[in-house]
C-alpha positions as CSV (number, residue, x, y, z in Angstrom):
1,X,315.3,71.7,-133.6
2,X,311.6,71.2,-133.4
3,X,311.2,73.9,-136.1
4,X,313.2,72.7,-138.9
5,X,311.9,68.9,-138.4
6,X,309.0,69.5,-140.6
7,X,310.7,70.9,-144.1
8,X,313.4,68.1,-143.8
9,X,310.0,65.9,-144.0
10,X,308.7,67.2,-147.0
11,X,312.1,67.7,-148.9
12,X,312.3,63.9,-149.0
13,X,308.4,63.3,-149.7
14,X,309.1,65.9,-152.6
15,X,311.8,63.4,-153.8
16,X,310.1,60.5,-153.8
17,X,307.0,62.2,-156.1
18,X,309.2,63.4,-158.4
19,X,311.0,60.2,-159.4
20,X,307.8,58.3,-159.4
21,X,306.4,60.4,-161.9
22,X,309.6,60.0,-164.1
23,X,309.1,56.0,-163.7
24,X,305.5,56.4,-165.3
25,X,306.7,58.8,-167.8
26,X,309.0,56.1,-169.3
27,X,306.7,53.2,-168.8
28,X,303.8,54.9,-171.4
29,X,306.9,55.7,-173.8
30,X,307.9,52.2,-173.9
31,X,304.4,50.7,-174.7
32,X,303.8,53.6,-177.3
33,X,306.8,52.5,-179.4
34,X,305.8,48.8,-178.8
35,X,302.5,49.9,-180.5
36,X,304.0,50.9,-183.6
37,X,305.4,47.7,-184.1
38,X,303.8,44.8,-186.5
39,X,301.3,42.6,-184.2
40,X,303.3,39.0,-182.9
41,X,299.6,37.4,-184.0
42,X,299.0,39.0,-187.4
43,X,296.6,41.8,-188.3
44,X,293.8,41.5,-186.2
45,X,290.2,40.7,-187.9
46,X,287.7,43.4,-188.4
47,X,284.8,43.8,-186.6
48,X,281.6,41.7,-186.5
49,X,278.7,42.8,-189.0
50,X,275.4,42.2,-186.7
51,X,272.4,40.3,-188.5
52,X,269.3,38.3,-187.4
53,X,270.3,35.6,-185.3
54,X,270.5,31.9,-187.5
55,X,268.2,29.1,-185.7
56,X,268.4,26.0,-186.8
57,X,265.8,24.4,-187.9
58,X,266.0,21.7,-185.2
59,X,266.8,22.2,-182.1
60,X,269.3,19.9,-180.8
61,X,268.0,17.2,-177.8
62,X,270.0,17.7,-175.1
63,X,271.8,14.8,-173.6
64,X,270.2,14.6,-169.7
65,X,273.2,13.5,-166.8
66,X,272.3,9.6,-166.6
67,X,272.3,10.1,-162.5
68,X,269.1,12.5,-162.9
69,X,265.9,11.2,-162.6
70,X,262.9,13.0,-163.5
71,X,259.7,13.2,-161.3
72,X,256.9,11.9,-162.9
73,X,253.7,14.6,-163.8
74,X,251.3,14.3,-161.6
75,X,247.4,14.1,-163.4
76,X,244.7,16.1,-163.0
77,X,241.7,16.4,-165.6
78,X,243.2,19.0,-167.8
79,X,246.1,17.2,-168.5
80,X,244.1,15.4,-170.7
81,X,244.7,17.2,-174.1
82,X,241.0,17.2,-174.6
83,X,240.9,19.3,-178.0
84,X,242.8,15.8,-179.6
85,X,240.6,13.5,-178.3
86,X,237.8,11.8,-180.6
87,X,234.5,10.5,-179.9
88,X,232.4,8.4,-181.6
89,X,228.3,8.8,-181.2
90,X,226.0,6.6,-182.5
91,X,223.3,8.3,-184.3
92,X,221.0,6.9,-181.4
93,X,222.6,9.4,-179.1
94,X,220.4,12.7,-178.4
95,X,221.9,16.0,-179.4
96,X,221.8,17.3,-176.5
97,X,224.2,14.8,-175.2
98,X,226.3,15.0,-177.9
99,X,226.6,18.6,-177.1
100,X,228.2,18.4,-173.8
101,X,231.2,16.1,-175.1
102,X,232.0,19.0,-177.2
103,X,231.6,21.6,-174.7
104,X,234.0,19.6,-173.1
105,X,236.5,19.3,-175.8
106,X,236.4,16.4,-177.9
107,X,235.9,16.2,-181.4
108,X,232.4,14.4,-182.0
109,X,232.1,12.0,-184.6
110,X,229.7,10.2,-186.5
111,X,232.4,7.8,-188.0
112,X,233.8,4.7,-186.2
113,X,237.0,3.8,-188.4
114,X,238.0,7.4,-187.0
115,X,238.1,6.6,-183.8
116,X,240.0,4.3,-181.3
117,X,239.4,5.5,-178.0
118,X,236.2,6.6,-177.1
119,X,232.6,5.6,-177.9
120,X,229.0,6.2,-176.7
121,X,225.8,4.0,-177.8
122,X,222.6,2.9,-176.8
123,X,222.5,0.2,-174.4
124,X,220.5,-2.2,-172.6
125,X,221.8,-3.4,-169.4
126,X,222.1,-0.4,-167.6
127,X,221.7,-2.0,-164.4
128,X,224.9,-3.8,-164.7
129,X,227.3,-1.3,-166.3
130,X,229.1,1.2,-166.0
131,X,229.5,4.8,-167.3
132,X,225.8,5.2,-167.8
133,X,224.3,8.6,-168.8
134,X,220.7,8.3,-168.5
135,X,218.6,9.9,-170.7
136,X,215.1,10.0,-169.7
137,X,211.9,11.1,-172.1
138,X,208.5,12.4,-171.2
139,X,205.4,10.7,-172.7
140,X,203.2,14.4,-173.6
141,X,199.8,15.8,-174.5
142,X,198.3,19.3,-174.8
143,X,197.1,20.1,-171.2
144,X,193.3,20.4,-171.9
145,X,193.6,16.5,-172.1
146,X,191.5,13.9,-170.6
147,X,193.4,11.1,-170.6
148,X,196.0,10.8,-167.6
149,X,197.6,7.6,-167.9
150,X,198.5,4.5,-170.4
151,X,199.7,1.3,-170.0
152,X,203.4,0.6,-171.9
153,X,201.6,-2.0,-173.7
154,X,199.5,0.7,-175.1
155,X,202.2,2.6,-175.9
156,X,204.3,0.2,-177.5
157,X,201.8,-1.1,-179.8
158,X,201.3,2.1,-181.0
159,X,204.9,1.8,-182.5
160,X,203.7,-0.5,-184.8
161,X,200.2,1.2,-185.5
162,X,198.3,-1.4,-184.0
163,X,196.6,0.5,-180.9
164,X,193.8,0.1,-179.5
165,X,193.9,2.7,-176.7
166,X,192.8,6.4,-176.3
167,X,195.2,7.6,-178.8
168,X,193.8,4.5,-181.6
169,X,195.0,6.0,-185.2
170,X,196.8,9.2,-183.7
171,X,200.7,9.6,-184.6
172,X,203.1,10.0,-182.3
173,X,204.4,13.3,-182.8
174,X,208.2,13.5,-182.3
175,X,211.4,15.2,-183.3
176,X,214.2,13.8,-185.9
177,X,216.9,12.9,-183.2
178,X,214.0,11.2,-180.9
179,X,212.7,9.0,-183.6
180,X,216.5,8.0,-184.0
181,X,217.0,7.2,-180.6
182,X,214.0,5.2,-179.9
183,X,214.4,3.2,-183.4
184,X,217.7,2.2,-182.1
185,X,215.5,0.6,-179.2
186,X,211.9,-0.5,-180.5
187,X,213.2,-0.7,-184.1
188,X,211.4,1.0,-187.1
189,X,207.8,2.4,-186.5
190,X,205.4,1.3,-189.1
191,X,204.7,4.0,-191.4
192,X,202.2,6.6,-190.4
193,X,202.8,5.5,-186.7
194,X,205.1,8.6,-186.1
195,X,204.9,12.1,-187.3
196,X,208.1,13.7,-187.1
197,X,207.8,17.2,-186.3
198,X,211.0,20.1,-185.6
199,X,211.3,20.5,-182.1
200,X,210.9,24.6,-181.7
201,X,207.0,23.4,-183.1
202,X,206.1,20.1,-181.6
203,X,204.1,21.9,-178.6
204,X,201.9,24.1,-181.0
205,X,201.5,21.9,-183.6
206,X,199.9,18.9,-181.1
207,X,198.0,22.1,-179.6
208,X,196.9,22.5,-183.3
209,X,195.8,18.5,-184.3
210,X,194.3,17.5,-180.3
211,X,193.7,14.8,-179.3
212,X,197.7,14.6,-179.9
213,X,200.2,12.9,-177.8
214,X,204.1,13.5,-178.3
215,X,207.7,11.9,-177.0
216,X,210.0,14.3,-175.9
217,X,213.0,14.9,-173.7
218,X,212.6,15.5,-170.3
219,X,214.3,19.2,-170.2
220,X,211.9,20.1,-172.7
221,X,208.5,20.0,-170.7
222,X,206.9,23.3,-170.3
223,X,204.1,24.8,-168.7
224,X,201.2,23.8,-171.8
225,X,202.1,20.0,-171.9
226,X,200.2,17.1,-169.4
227,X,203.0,15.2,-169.0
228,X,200.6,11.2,-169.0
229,X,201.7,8.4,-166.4
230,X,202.7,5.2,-168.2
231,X,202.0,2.4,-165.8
232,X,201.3,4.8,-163.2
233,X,205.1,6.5,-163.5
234,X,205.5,9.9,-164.3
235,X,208.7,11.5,-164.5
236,X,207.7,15.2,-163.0
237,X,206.2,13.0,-159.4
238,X,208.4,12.2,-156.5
239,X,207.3,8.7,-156.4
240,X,208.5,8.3,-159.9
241,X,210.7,4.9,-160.2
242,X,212.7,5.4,-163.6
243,X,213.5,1.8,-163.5
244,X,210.2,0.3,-164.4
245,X,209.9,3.6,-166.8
246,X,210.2,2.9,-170.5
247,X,210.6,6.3,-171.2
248,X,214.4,6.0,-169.1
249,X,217.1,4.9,-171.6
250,X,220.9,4.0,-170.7
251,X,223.7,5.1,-173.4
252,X,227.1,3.3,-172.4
253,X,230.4,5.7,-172.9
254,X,233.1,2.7,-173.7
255,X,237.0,3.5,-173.9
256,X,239.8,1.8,-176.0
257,X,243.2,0.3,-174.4
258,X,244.8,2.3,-173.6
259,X,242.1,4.8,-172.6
260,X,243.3,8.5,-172.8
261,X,241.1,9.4,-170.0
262,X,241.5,7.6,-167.0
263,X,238.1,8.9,-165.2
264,X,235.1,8.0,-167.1
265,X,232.6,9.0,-164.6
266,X,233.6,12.4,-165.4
267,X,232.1,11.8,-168.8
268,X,228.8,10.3,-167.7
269,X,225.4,12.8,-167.5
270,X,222.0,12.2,-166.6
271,X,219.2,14.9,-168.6
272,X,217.3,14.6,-164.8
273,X,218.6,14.6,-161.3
274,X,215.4,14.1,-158.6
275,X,218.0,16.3,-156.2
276,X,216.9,19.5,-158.8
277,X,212.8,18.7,-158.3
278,X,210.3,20.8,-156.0
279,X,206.7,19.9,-156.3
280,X,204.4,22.6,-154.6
281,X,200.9,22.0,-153.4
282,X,198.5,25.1,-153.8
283,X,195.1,24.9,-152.1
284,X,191.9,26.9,-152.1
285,X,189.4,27.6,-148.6
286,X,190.6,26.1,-145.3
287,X,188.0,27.1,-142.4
288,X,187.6,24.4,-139.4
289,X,184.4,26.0,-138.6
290,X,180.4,25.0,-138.0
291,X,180.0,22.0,-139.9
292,X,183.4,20.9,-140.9
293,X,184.9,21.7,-136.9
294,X,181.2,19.4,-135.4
295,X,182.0,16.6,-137.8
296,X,185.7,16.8,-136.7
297,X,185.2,16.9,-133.1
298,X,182.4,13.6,-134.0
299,X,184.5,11.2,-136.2
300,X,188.6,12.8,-135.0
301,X,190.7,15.9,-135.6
302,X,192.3,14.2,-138.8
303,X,189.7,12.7,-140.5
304,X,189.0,15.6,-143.2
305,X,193.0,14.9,-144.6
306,X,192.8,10.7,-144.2
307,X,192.0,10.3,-148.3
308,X,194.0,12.9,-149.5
309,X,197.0,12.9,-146.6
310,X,199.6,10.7,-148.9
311,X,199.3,13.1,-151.7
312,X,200.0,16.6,-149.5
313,X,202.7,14.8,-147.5
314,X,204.7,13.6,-150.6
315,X,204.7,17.7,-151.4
316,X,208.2,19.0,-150.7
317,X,205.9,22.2,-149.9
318,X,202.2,22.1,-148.8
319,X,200.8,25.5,-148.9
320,X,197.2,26.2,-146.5
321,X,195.2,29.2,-146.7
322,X,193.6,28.7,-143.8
323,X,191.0,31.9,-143.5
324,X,189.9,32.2,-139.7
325,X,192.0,32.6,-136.4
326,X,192.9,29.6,-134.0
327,X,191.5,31.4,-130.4
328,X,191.5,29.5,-126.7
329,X,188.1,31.3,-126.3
330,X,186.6,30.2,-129.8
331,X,183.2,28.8,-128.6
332,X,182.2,25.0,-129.4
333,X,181.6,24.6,-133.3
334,X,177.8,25.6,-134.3
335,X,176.8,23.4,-137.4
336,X,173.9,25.5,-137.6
337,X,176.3,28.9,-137.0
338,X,174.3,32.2,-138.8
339,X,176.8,34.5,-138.3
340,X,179.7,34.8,-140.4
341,X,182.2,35.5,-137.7
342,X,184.7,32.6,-137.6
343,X,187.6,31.2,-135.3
344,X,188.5,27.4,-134.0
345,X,190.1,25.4,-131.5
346,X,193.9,25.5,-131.2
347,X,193.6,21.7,-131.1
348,X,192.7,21.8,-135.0
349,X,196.4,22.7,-135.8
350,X,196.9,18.5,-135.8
351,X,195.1,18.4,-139.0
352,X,197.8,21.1,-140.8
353,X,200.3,19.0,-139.1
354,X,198.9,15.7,-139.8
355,X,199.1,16.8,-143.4
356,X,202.6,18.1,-143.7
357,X,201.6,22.1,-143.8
358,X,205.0,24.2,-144.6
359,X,203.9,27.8,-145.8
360,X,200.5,29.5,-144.6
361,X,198.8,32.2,-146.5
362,X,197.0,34.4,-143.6
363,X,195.1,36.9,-146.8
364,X,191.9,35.2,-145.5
365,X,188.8,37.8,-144.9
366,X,188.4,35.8,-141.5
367,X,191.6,36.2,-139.8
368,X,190.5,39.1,-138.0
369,X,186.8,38.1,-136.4
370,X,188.0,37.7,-133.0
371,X,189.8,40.7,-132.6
372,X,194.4,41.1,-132.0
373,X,194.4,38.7,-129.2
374,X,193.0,35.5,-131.6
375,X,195.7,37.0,-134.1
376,X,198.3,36.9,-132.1
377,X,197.7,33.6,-130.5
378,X,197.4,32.7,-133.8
379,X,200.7,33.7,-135.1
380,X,202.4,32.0,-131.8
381,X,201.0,28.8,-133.0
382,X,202.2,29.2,-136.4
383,X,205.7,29.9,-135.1
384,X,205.3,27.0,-132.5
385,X,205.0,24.6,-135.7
386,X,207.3,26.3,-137.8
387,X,204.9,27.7,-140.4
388,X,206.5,30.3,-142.6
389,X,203.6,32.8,-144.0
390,X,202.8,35.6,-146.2
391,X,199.8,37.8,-147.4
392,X,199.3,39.0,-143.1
393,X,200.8,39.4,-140.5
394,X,201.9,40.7,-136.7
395,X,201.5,44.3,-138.3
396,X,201.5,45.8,-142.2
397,X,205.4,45.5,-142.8
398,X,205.4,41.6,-141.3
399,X,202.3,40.9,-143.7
400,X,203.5,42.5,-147.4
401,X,207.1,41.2,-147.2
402,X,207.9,38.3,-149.6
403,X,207.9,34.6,-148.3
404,X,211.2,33.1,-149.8
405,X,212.1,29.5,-149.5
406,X,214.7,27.3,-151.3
407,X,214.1,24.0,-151.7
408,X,216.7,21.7,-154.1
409,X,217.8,24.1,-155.5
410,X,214.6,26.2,-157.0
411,X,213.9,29.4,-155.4
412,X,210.3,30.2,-155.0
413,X,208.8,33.7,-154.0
414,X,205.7,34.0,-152.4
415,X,203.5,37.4,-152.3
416,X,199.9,38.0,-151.9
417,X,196.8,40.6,-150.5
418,X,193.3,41.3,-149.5
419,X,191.8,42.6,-152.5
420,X,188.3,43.7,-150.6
421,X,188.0,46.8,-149.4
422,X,187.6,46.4,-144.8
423,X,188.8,42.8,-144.5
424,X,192.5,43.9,-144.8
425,X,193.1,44.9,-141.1
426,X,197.3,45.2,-140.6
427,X,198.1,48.8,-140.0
428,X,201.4,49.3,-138.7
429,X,200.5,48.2,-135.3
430,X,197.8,45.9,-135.5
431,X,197.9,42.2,-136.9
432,X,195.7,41.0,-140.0
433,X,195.8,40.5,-143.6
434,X,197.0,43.3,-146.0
435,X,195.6,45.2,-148.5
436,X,196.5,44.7,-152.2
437,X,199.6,47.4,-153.3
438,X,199.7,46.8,-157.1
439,X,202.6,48.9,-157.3
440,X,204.5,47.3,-154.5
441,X,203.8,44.0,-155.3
442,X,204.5,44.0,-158.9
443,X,207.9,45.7,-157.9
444,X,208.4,43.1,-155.5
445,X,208.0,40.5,-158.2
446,X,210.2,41.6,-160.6
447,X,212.9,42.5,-158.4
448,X,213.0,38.7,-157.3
449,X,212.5,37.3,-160.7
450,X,215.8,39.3,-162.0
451,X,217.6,37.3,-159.0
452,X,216.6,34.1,-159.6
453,X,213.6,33.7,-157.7
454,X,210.1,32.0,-159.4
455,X,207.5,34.2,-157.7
456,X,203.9,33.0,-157.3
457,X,201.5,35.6,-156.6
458,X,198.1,34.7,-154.3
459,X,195.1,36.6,-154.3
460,X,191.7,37.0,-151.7
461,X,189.6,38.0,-154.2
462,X,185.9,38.9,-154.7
463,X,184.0,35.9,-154.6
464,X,181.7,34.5,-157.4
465,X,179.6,31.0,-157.9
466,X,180.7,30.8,-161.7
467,X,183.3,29.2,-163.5
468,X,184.2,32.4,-165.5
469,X,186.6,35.0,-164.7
470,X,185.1,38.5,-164.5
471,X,187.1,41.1,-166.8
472,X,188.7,43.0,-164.2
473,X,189.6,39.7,-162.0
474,X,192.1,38.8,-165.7
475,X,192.9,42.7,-165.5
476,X,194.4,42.3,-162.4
477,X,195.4,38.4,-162.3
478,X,197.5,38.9,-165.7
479,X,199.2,42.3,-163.7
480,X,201.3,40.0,-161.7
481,X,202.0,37.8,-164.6
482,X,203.1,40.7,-166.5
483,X,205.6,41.9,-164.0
484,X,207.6,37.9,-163.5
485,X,205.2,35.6,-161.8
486,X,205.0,31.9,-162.8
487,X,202.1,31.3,-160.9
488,X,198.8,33.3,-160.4
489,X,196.5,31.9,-158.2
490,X,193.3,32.8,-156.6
491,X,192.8,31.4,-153.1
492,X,189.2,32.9,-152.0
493,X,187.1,30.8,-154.7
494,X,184.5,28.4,-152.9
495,X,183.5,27.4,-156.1
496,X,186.4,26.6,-158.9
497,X,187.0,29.2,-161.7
498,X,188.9,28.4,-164.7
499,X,192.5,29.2,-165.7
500,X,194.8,29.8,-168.6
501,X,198.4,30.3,-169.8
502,X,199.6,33.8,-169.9
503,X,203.0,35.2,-170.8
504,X,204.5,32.2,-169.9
505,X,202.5,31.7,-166.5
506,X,200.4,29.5,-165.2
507,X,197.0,31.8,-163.8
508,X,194.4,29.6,-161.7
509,X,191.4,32.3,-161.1
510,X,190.1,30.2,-157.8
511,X,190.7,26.5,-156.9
512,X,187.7,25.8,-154.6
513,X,187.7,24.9,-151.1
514,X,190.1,22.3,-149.2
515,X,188.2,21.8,-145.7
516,X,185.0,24.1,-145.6
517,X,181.7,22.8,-144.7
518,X,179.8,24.1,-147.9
519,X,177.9,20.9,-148.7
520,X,173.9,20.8,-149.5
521,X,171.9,18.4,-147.1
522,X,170.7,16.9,-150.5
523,X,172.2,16.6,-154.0
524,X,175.4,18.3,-155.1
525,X,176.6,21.7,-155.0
526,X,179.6,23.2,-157.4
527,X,181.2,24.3,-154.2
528,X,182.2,20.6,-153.5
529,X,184.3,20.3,-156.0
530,X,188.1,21.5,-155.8
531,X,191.2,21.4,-157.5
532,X,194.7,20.8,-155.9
533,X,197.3,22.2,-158.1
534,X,200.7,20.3,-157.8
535,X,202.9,22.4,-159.6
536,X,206.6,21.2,-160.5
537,X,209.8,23.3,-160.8
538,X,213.2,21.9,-161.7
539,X,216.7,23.1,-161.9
540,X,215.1,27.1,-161.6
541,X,212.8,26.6,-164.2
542,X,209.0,26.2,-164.0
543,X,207.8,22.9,-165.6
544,X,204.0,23.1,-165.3
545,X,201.1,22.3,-163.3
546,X,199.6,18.8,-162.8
547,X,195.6,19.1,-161.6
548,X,194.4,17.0,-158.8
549,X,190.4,17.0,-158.6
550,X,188.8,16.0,-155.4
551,X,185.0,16.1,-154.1
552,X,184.0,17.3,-150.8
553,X,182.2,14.9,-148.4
554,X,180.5,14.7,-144.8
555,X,180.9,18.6,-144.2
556,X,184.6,17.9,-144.2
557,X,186.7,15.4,-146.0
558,X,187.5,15.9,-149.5
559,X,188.2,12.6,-151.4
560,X,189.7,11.8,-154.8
561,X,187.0,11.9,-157.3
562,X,186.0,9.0,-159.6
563,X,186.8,8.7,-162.9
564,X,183.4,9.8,-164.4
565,X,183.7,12.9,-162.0
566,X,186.7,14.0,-162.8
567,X,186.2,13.4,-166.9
568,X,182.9,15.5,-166.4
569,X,184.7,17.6,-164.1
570,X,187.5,18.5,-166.4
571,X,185.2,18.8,-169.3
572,X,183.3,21.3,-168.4
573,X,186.1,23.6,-167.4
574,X,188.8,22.9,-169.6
575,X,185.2,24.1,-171.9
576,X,184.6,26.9,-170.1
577,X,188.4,27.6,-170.3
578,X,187.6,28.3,-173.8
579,X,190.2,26.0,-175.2
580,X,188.8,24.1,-178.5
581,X,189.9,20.5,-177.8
582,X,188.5,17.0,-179.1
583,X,187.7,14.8,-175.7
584,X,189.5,11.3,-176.1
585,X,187.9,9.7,-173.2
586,X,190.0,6.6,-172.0
């Protein structure tokens, strides 16, 4: 029984295949004849022929649910569509300003019936308004000038050729879109008052006719214009108060209703920003020794700097090239001293603080006269007062490296040497200034200039009691100009030498002392007179040098010099200079 179960199985699963596959045999039968018979829906079409799609030539607006809502933009600046937005400038408007409206999209025009939102013009009430660019100007001359400062009533009459000051009968030499603007202010000049010269030659044609005097835009004072005070402002000081300046004008951007541009002060610039100025005092000899240190100890530790403290403290940097070692053991001050082996009191540091001292140059041929302890007491001082410093150091790596600061934005670099042979004592252990390495230095600066840095290059140089630069002293001078400096400048001078403009730099061959005791028992030595060069940078860009002249008194205090002294001054070295100008003597 168990063996036959099986094939009984399959005999009836046999059966059940066999008539299934007879059900399906008749089912495709009966749909084939149904195929051959005429379609219950008529014949059907014939395929589609495919083509380029048809698009109408409007699209149709489609009809939004009336529950939905939509959510409103949200602004931002760009949502402005800029590049259909018109502007209209008054011809009183400076090109320069004109330019950034179209840098930032709009469509500048001349012509008011083509525009109905936006407008810029002169104004006068900028103290009350709103959406103000200021636009200031700098009243210039050729540098060798003598004249340092005019009243606006000088100025102003000169507008209508009736003058009577310095510049009596000389034009004022300006460019196309300056006479426009300041026309739109003063009104026409009386003919011959103004001399309208293209801007790419204003500077060498007043070099050309001096005395000359010229108006131009702030952002285009360089190195070989004196920019002249008017009423005692001058745009390139940090005193400078632009709203007694008449040289500051106010153009008012003004917007139709609606206004497609809902933040105006977005569209308001100023050509100068006081947060982008660095002024940078330079100064020759410092040694508080013999003469200068006894009149110190006899009349107080800060009366060298009281006439000329206001003047270094306004500095955002005051630079000292202070020449001899502070030293516990330095004996009392010798007016009479024979020797020339220097060092002074630590107390002294009160003057360099009392006159705002930031960066120390430690090239001086002095700075090792009292051996590595003096140094190194020295250098703890400096670091106890926060005195960055270059051109020495604790050893020869410390003393060669750049000095960079930052200051507003304007990076400076500052580099210097010893260029006598025996006075440049660092070695890689000992302290002291360091010798002059052409190739290292002039590497130095040019690496730094390619990054953004304006290098100034210092120099304790062979000594001489003449104006005139020697022929290897512009040799080497002009080296560091060649290579990126802005700045040359010669530190060891007791007596001043001249200077001159050079690739683009400024080179000052010796300034003189600051607080050195070289003053004659009777009459007047060359050695008492020094210059103090403020020199100005702005937005990373050098503007130029401003000279302040002072005379050395009482062993110890320099003063301003009178105005006599400093025409006479100026006159003989901006002669020896060798630069053919016509003294206009206020």
């Amino acid at each position: 029984m168990a063996g036959n179960a099986p094939r009984a199985h399959l005999s009836r699963r046999s059966i059940r295949k066999k008539d299934t596959k007879n059900f399906y045999f008749l089912f495709v039968i009966i749909l084939l004849l149904a195929a051959c018979q005429p379609s219950l829906w008529g014949t059907p079409p014939p395929p589609p022929t495919l083509g380029p799609p048809t698009i109408p030539a409007t699209l149709p607006i489609p009809t939004l649910n009336p529950t939905f809502t939509p959510r409103p933009p949200t602004f931002t600046p760009t949502s402005v569509t800029l590049d259909k937005l018109h502007i209209w400038v008054s011809q009183a408007v400076p090109p320069s300003l004109r330019e950034l409206y179209s840098q930032k999209g709009f469509q500048v025009s001349t012509s008011k019936q083509e525009v109905t939102s936006l407008f810029i013009d002169i104004t006068k009430s900028s103290n009350e308004s709103r959406n103000i660019s200021t636009w200031t100007y700098a009243l210039v001359a050729p540098f060798p000038t003598l004249v340092d400062n005019l009243t606006s009533e000088e100025l102003f009459s000169a507008w209508s050729a009736s003058s009577s000051g310095p510049f009596n009968g000389i034009p004022l030499l300006m460019d196309e879109s300056t006479l426009a603007t300041f026309s739109a202010v003063w009104g026409q000049p009386t003919p011959g008052a103004v001399q309208v010269v293209l801007p790419e030659q204003l500077l060498e044609t007043a070099w050309n006719q001096m005395p000359a005097w010229a108006i131009i835009p702030f952002t285009s004072i360089e190195p070989k214009w004196k920019v002249l005070m008017i009423d005692g402002q001058s745009p390139i000081q940090k005193k400078f108060d632009p709203k007694i300046y008449p040289l500051n004008l106010a153009f008012q951007l003004t917007c139709g209703d609606p206004c497609p541009h809902p933040n105006l002060n977005e569209l308001t610039f100023d050509n100068r920003d006081p947060k982008k100025l660095t002024t940078l005092i330079m100064t020759g000899v410092t040694a508080m020794v013999r003469a200068t240190a006894a009149t110190m100890d006899a009349k107080g530790i800060l009366y060298p700097g009281e006439a000329i403290r206001d003047m270094l403290l306004e500095a955002d940097i005051t630079h000292i090239n202070n020449e001899v070692p502070f030293y516990s053991h330095c004996p009392s001050p010798d007016q009479n001293q024979k020797t020339l082996v220097f060092c002074s009191s630590p107390r002294y540091i009160k003057l360099l603080n009392d006159i705002g001292t930031d960066v120390m140059e430690l090239s001086g041929d002095h700075f090792a006269d009292y051996g590595q302890d003096a140094m190194f007491e020295t250098m703890d001082i400096y670091k106890a007062n926060n005195y960055r410093y270059y051109g020495g150091g604790l050893n020869l790596e410390d003393g060669r490296k750049p000095l960079l600061l930052e200051n507003n934005g304007n990076k400076l670099m500052f580099i210097g040497c010893n260029y006598k042979d025996g006075y440049a004592t660092a070695t890689d252990k000992v302290p002291g200034a360091v010798p002059c390495d052409f190739d290292y230095m002039t590497g130095q600066i040019a690496y730094y200039r390619a990054q953004g840095y304006l290098p100034i290059s210092t120099f304790q140089y062979h000594e001489f009691d003449f104006p005139e630069a020697t022929p290897q002293q512009r040799i080497d001078f002009r080296t560091m100009a060649d290579a990126g400096a802005v700045i040359v400048s010669g530190s060891q001078a007791h007596a001043p030498q001249v200077m001159e403009f050079y690739q683009g730099a400024f080179i000052h061959y010796g300034l003189g002392n600051l607080f050195f005791d070289q003053v004659p028992k009777t009459g007047r030595s060359p050695k008492q007179n020094e210059f103090i060069d403020r020199h100005i940078f702005y937005n990373g860009r050098y503007l130029g040098v401003e000279l302040v002249t002072a005379f050395l008194e009482d062993y110890a205090r320099p003063r301003y010099m009178k105005p006599a002294e400093r025409i006479k001054f100026l006159t003989k070295y901006f002669s020896d200079c060798g630069w053919d100008f016509l003294p206009n003597v206020p």
